[in-house]
NULOKOL-265132 format. One record per residue (C-alpha): residue number from 1; x, y, z. Coordinates in Angstrom, 1 decimal, decimal comma, padded with zeros to 4 digits, always signed. Layout:
// residues N
> num; x; y; z
> NUM; X; Y; Z .
...
END
This chain:
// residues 157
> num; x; y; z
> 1; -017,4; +000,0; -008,1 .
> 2; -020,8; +001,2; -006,9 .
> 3; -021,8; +004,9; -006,0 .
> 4; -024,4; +004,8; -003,2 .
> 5; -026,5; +008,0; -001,7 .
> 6; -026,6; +007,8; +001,9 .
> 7; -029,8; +008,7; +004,0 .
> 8; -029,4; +007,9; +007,3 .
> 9; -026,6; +007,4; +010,0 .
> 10; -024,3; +009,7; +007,8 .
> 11; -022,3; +010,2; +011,5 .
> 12; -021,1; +006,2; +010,5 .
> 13; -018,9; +007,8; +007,9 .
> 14; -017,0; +010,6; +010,4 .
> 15; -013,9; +009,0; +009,9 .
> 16; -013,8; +009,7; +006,8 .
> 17; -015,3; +013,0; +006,7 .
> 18; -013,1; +014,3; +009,3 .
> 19; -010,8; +013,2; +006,5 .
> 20; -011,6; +016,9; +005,0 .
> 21; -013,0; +019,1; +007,5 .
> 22; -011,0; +018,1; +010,8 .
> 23; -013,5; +019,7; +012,9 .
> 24; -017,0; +017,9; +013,7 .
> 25; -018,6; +020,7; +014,7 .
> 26; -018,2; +022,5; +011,0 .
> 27; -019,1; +019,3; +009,2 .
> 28; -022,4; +019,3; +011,7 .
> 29; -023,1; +022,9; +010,0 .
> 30; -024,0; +021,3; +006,5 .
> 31; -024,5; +017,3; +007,2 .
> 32; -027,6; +017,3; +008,0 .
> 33; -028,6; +019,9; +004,9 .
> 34; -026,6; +018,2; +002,6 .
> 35; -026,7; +014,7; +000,3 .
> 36; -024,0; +012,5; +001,1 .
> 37; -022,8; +010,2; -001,6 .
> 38; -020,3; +007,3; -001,1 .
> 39; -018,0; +005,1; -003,4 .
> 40; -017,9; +001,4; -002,5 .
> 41; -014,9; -001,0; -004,1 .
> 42; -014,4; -004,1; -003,5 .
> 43; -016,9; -003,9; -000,9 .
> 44; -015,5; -001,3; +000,9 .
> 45; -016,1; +002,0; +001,5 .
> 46; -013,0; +004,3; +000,1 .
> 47; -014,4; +007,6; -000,3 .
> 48; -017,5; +010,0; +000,2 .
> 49; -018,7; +013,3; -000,5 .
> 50; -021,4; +015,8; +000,8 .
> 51; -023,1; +018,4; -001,5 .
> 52; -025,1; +021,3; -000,7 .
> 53; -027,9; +023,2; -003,0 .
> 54; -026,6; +027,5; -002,2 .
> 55; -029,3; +028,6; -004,9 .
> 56; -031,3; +027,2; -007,9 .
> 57; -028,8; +025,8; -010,0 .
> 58; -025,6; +026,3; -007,4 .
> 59; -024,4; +023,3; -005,1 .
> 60; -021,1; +023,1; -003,0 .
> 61; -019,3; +020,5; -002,7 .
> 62; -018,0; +020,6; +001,2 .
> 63; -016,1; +017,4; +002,1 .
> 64; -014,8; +015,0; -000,6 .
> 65; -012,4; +012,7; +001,3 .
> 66; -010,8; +009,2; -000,1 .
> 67; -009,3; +006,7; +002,1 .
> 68; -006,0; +007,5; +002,6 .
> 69; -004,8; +003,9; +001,7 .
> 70; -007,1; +004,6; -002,0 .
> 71; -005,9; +008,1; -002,8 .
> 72; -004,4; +008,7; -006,0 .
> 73; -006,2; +006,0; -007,7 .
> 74; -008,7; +007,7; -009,6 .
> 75; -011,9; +007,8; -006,6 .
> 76; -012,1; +011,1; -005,9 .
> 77; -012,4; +012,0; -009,6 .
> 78; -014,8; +009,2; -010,2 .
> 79; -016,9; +010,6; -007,0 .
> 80; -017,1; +014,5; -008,8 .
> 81; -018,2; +013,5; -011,9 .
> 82; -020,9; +010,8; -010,8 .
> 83; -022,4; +013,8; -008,5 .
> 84; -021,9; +016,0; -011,2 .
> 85; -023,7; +013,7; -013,2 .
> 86; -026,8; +013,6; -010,3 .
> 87; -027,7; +017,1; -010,7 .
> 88; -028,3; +018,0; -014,2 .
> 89; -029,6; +021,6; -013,1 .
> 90; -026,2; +022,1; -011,5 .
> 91; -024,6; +025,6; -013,2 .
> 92; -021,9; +026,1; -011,0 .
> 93; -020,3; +023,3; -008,8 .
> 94; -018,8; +025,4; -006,0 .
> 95; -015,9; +023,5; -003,6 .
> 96; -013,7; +025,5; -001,0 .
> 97; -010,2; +024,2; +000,2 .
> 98; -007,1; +024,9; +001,7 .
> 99; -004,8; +027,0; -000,8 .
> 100; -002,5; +024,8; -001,1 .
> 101; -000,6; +023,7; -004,7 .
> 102; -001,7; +019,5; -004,4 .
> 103; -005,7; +020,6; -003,9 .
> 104; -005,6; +023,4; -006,9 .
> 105; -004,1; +020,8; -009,0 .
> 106; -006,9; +018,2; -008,1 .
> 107; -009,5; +020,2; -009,0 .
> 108; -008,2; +022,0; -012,0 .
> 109; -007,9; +018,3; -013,1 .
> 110; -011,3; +017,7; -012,7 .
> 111; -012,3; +020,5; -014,4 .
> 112; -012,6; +023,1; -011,9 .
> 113; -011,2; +026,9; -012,1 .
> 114; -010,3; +029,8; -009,5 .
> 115; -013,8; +031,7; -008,0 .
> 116; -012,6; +033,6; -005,4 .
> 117; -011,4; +033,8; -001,8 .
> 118; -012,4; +033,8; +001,5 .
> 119; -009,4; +035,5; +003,4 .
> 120; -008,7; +034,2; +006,8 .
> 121; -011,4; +031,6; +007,0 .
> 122; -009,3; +028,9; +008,7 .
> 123; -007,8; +031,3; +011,5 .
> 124; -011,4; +032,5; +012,1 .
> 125; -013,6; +029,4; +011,9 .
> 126; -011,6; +026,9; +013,6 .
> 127; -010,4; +026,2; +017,4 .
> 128; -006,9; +025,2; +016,0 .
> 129; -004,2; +025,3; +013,2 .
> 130; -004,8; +023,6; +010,1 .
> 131; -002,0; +022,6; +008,1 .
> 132; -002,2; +020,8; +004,8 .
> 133; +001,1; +019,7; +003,0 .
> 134; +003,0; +021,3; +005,5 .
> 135; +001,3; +024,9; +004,8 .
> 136; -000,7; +026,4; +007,7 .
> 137; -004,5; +027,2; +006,1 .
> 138; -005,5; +030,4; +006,1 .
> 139; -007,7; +031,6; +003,2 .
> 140; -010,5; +029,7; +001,8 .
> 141; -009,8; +029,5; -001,9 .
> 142; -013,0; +028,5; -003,7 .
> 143; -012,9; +026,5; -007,4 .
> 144; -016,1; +026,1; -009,7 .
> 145; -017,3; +023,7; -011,8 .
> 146; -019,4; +025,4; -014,2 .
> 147; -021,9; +023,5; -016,8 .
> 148; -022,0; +024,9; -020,5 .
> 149; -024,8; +025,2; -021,8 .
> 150; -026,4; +022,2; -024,0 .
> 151; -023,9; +020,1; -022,2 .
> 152; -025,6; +017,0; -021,3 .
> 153; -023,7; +013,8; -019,0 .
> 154; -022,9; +010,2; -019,6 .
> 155; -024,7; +008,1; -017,1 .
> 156; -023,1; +005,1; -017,7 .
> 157; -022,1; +005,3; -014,4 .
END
């Protein structure tokens, strides 16, 4: 496995990206602003991830997506705690998703808790319905990732 930051052509990956935010025109809002990060296996590409800096020591992750032939094995996981890893002023990890019961458990399981909300996010943002897991998105539910303090990373990845 090999984690890779990318720096140019990050439009190569859309396929992917679109993955987690099925609209282009929202992912165009924080590409460009944003670090992208991918996780090669086997020679292949099976999942990436864009992260924002909000504020000194706050980042979002907006769009984690794993191949859908690779999900379930671990990637996405691996891909949060690299990036995690990468920014060692990181406070609070932010990431916003579709309320649905498969995402909350994701995160919770990579150590993520309940922030907040964003009610009606998906009805007012996007040009069409999103459903995930047969539930049609409507709020933003937003999870943190918060660092404790003296908590220092293995980077033994």
């Amino acid at each position: 496995m090999e984690f890779r930051k990318v720096t140019e052509n990050r439009k190569a990956y859309l396929d992917l990206l679109l993955l987690a935010d099925e609209q282009e025109d929202m992912i165009d809002r924080y590409l460009a602003r944003g670090e992208m990060y991918v996780l090669d296996d086997g020679g292949e590409t099976v999942a990436e991830c864009v992260v924002t800096r909000e504020d000194e020591g706050v980042y979002e992750l907006k769009n984690i997506a794993v191949r859908p032939d690779c999900q379930r094995k671990g990637y996405g996981r691996r891909l949060i705690d690299y990036v995690w890893a990468q920014y060692p002023d990181c406070r609070v990890l932010y990431v916003g998703t579709g309320d649905v019961p498969s995402s909350r458990a994701f995160y919770t399981g990579c150590g993520f808790t309940v922030s907040h909300r964003i009610e009606n996010f998906f009805t007012d943002h996007y040009d069409h319905p999103m459903y995930e897991d047969g539930v049609q998105l409507v709020d933003m539910l937003y999870l943190k990732r918060e660092r404790c303090t003296g908590e220092t990373d293995s980077s033994d990845m």
